[in-house]
N, C-alpha and C positions, 0 to 999 in steps of 0.2 A: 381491756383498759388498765386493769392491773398492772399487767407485764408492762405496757408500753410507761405506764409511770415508773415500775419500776427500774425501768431502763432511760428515764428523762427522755423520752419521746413522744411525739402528738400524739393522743388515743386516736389515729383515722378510722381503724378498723381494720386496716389491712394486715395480714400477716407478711407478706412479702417487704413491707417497711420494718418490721420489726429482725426478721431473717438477722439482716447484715449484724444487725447491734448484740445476737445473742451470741453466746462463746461457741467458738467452733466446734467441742466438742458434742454440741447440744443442736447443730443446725441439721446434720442429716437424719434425726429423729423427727425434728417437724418438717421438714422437707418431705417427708416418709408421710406422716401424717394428712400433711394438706395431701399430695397426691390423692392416697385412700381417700378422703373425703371428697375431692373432684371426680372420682372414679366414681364413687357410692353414688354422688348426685346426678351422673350423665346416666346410671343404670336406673334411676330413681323417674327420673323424667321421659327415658322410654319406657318404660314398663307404664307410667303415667298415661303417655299417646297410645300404646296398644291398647290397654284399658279401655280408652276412651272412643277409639273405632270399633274395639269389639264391641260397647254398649251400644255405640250407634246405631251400628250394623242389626240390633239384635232387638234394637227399637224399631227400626223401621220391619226387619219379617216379621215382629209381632204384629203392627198395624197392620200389614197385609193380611194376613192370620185374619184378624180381629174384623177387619172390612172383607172380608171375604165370610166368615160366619154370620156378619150381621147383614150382609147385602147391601151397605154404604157404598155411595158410589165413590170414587179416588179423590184422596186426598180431602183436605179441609177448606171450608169458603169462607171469607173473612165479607163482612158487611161493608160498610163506609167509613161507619167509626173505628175501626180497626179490631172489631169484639169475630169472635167464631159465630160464625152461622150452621144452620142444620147443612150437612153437606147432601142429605138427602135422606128420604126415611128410611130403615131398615127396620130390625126387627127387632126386637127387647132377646138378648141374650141366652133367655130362657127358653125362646121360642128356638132360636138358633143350634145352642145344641142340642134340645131336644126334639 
């Protein structure tokens, strides 16, 4: 917002409005800049989505794991009101692994 006042132009927010109005000598410096910065962000936002498959992924073997020690049968059963119901009885944990 700075710059763009001090270049008498709208604060929008975009950098690519301000580009043209800065001195040439000073555009391929932030041209350089935003690039790095759209780069940082598309590796920011994969790394984000791997993330997020890998916990999935590592949520659901755990509940297997977990329904598989405790003797629950698959998956969860929701009632009427939309609340968790018993999906069926297993054992108390303790009995499980031990």
């Amino acid at each position: 917002q700075d710059l763009a006042d001090g270049l008498s132009l709208p604060p929008d927010g975009l950098l690519t409005t301000l580009l043209p109005a800065l001195p040439p000598s000073r555009r391929p410096q932030v041209e350089a800049l935003m690039d790095e910065n759209n780069r940082l962000l598309r590796r920011i936002q994969q790394r984000a989505r791997q993330n997020h498959l890998l916990l999935t992924q590592s949520i659901e073997h755990m509940s297997k794991v977990m329904h598989t020690l405790m003797g629950v049968g698959k998956g969860m059963l929701y009632d009427g009101g939309g609340t968790v119901a018993a999906a069926g009885q297993g054992r108390p944990i303790y009995e499980a692994v031990g």
